[in-house]
Structure formats: structure tokens, C-alpha cells
N, C-alpha and C positions, 0 to 999 in steps of 0.2 A: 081634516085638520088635526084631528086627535093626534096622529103621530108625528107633527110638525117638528123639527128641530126647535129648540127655544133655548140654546146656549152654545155658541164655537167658538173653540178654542185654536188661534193657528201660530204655532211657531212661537210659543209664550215662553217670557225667561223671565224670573223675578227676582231680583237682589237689595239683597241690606247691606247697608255702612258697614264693616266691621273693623274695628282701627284703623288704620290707614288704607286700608284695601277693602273689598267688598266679597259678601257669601254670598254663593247663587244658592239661592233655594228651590229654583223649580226651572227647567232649563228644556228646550225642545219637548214642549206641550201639545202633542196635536189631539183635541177630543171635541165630541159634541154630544148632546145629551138632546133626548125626542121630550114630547110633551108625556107626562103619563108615565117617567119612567121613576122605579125604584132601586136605586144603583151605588153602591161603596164605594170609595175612594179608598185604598185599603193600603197597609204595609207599616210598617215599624214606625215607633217613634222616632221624631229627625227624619221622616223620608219626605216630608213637604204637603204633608193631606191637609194641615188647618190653613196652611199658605193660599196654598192652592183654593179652598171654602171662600175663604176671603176675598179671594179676588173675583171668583164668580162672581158671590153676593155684593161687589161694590163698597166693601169695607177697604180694599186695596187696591190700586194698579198695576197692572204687568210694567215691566221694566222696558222688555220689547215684546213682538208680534203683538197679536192681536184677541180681545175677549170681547164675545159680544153676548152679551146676556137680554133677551125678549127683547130683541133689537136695537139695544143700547150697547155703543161704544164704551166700554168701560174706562179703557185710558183717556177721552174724550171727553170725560164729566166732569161738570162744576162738582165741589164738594155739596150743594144743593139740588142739582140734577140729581146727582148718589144716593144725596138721600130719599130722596120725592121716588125713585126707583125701590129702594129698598121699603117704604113705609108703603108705598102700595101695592106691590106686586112680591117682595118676600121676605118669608114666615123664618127665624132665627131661631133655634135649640140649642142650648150649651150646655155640658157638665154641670156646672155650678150653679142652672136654675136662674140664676139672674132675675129672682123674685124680689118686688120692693117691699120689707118686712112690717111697715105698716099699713100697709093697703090688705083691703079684705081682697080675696080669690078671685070676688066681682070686679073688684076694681083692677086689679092686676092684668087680668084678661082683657078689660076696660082699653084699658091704656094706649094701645098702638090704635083704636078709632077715634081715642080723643087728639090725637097727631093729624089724623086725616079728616078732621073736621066734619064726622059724621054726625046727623040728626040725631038725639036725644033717642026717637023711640025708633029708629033703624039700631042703633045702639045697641038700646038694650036686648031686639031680637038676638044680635048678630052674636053677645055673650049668653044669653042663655041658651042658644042654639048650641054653641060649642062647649060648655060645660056639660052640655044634654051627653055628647056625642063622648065627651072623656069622661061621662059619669061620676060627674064632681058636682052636682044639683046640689045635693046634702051639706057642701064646704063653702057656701056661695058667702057666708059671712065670718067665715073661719080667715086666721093670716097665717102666715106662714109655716109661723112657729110655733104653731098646734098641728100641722099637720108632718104626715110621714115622708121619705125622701121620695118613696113611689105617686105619694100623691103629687107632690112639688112638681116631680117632672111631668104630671100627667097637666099639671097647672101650666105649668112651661109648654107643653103641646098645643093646649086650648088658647093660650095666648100666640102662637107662633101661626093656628090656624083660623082665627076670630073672624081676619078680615078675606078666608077664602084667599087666600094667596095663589099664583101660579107656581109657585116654588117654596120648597123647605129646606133651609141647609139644615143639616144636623149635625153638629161636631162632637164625638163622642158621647150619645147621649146616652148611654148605659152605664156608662164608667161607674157613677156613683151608688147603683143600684144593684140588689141582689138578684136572682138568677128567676126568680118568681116574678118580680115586679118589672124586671128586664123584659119578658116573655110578653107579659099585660100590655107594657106601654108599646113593645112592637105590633103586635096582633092590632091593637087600635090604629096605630100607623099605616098600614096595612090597609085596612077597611077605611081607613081616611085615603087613600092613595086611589084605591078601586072606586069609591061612592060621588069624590069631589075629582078626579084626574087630575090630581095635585105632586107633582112631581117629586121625587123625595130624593136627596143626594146626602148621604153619610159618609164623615171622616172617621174611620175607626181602623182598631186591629183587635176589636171584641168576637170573639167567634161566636158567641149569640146572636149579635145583627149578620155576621155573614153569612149564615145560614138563610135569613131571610131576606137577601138580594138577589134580584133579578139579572144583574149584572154586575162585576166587579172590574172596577180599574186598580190595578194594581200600580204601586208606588216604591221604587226604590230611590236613596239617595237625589231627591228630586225630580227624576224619571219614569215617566210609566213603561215599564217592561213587561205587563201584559195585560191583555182584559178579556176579560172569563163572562160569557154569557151565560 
């Protein structure tokens, strides 16, 4: 079961309003992604890779064809199916961190088990486990805004993987980061991927993470035009 497919994409188009007529942003979709894989979404800004995240992870619907994500119809979902999808089974990384600036590290990491209504002292393992694992033990009562941009995202990490998720989107998660803490936070990623069989899907065009995928979906103009194992 390790290598089970756990995401297909068939024949997916997705479009926004745009004045009177509509953009397609991602058009003749066909992908699937195995359990256990660490994989790019790659190509220029405007080619459709955050679109594309989103609609995996059940932040959006395909327009047409078809997304099914760990055996959920994606166009199919209540806005509450979506969620109870996303809060249990996966882990979100962004650019910007998406840290709440008064909550301590613990609590921030905290936060996506107090959504799924986990027991107090399953809890608290389940964050000190994961601060253990980003080596962020020392910031457990530190907030934000004392710590470094490297640390934030490695906070964003430990929070995206708290609950053991079967899936990580990651949308550009280096962007903000310099070429040292770039390095750290993937190599963690990495050994989180190998240790927990936590699947890892990145939106990027950083040649820092491209170096360390296993496979690459390449993205033009909303189209995938190849993919590089």
C-alpha cells in the first residue's frame, strides 16, 4: 500500500470570472501522485501551480473533469466535507508563514488539533513531538515576532505536520528565505517525507527545491508539458 495512488487528476479545467468572460487557468489536467512521493509542480509565475495546490488540497473546485484527493471527490464536497478533509488528513505551507502573532510557537503548532478536537494530553505529545522533529524545543514560548524568518517557516512546518497528515501542499515555501535556511528547512522536509511517508507536493520555480524533487511536473501557461522523474 506504500505506493498506492492517493490523488487523480482526469481531464481537469479550472476557470475564474474575468469581466464578462472567463480565464482558464488550468486546462487538460491529467496527473496522479503515489503515497510517499516528493514531487514539484514547477514553471513560471502565471502557469497555474498555486491553482492547481488548491484544488488538490480542497481549497478550490475543478471547473470540469475530475480531482480526487484520498478518495474524495473534490467537486463533490460540501464546503464542510472540505474542510473535515483538509483538517484531517492535510498539512498547508505558505510563503507568508500564516503565523498568528500572538500565540506562542506552542500554541500556533497547537492550533490545527484544537480544530479536530484532540484530547488535551494526545495534544500536547503530538506538538512537542513535532517541535522535537523541527528543532524548535528552545522557542516553545517565544511568538513570532522574536523569532527569525527561518525559524517561522520551520514553525509553519511543524504546524502543517503536528497532526501526521497524509499530504503536505507546499506553495512556495522558500520564497521568503535565504539560501542557508532554504537548505535546513528542505533537508527537514525530506527526513519528514522518508521517516512519516508523508507525501510532499510543491508549487514553485525556486531552483533550491528543484534540486531536491523526486519528480517534477512541469507547468506551462496552465498545461503540463512534461514531467521529469
Amino acid at each position: 500500500m506504500q505506493n498506492s495512488q492517493i490523488i487523480s487528476i482526469k481531464n481537469m479545467k479550472k476557470q475564474f470570472p474575468m469581466g464578462k468572460g472567463k480565464f482558464t487557468a488550468l486546462k487538460n489536467i491529467d496527473l496522479t501522485f503515489d503515497r510517499g512521493e516528493f514531487t514539484g509542480i514547477v514553471g513560471p509565475s502565471g502557469s497555474g501551480k498555486t491553482t492547481l495546490l488548491n484544488v488538490i488540497g480542497s481549497l478550490d473546485s475543478p471547473t470540469e473533469g475530475k480531482v480526487i484527493t484520498l478518495g474524495e471527490s473534490i467537486g463533490a464536497l460540501s464546503h464542510k466535507k472540505a474542510a473535515n478533509l483538509r483538517n484531517k488528513h492535510i498539512g498547508f505551507i505558505f510563503q507568508t508563514y500564516n503565523l498568528l502573532p500572538v500565540y506562542t510557537v506552542y500554541e500556533n503548532v497547537e492550533f490545527p488539533l484544537l480544530l479536530l478536537k484532540m484530547p488535551a494530553s494526545k495534544r500536547k505529545k503530538a506538538v512537542l513531538d513535532s517541535l522535537e522533529w523541527l528543532g524548535l524545543t528552545d522557542k516553545i514560548k517565544s511568538r513570532p515576532g522574536q523569532l527569525s524568518g527561518g525559524e517561522c517557516q520551520r514553525v509553519a512546518v511543524a504546524r502543517a505536520m503536528v497532526k501526521i497528515p497524509e499530504v503536505v501542499l507546499a506553495d512556495e515555501p522558500t520564497a521568503n528565505l535565504d539560501a542557508e535556511n532554504s537548505h535546513n528547512i528542505l533537508k527537514m522536509m525530506v527526513k519528514l517525507n522518508k521517516e512519516l511517508k508523508t507525501t510532499f507536493i510543491f508549487a514553485t520555480h525556486d531552483e533550491k527545491v528543484i534540486q531536491y524533487l523526486r519528480r517534477q511536473v512541469v507547468l506551462k501557461d496552465g498545461k503540463v508539458v512534461n514531467i521529469k522523474n
